[in-house]
N, C-alpha and C positions, 0 to 999 in steps of 0.2 A: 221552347217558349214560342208563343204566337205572334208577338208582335211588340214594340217600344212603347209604344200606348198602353195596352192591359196587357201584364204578363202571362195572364190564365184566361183562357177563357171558360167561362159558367155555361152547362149543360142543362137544359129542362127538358126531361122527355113530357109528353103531352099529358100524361097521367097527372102529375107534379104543376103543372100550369093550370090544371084544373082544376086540383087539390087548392091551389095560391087561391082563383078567382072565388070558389067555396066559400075559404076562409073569408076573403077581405068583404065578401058580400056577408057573410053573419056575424063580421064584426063591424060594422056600418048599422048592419040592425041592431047592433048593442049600444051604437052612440059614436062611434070613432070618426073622424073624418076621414072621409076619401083624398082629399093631398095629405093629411098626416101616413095615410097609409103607403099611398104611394111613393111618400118618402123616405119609409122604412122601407122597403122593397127596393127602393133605388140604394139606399145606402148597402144594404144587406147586399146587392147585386156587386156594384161599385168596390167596396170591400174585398171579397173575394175574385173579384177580375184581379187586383193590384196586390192582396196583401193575404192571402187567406190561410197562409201559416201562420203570420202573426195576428190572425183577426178571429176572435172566437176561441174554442177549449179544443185541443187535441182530445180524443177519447178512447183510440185506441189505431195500433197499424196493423196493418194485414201485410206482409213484407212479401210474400209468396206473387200476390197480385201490383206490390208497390204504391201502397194507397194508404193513407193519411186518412182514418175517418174521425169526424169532428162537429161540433154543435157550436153556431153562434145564432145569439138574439138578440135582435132590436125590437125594444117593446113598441106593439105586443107578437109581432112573428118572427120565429125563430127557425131555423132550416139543419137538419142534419146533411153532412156534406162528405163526399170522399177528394182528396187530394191526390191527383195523381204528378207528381211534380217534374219527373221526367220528359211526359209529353204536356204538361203545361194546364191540365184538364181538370176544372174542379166540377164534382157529379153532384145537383143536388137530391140528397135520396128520399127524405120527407119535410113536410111543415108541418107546424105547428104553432101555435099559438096559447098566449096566458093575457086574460084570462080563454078557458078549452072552450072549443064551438063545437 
């Protein structure tokens, strides 16, 4: 574990950060608010630092690699994520959002 504060820490490779700012800028152009979003984005972050076994659906494990993959969403973006709870490490591998941009 990394630390008494956030048990896990949340991984974005640049790809996936890019993919987020995409999304939240074509869903601002659908009407959303910009703090409403960024406070799904914080919650969704926040979440998984603390809790992300119990935050969101298990969908399936990969035992060979040790990884917990799983989908949770705050409307309207949702992130598919892997667990790796050993070393403390949550991946997140796409977003998405509803309604789709």
């Amino acid at each position: 574990m990394n630390d008494e504060e956030h048990p896990y820490r949340v991984v974005y490779s640049e790809a996936i950060r890019a993919d987020i700012r995409r999304i939240v800028a074509l869903l601002a152009q659908k009407g959303f608010s910009k703090p409403d979003l960024a406070a799904c984005l914080h919650r969704l972050d926040s979440q998984l630092r603390e809790i992300p076994e119990e935050f969101g659906e298990d969908h399936f494990h990969l035992r060979k690699a040790g990884l917990v993959v799983g989908y949770c969403f705050v409307e309207p973006i949702g992130f598919e994520y892997g667990i790796h709870e050993q070393e403390g490490i949550v991946f997140i591998q796409r977003v998405a959002s509803s309604p789709p941009v």
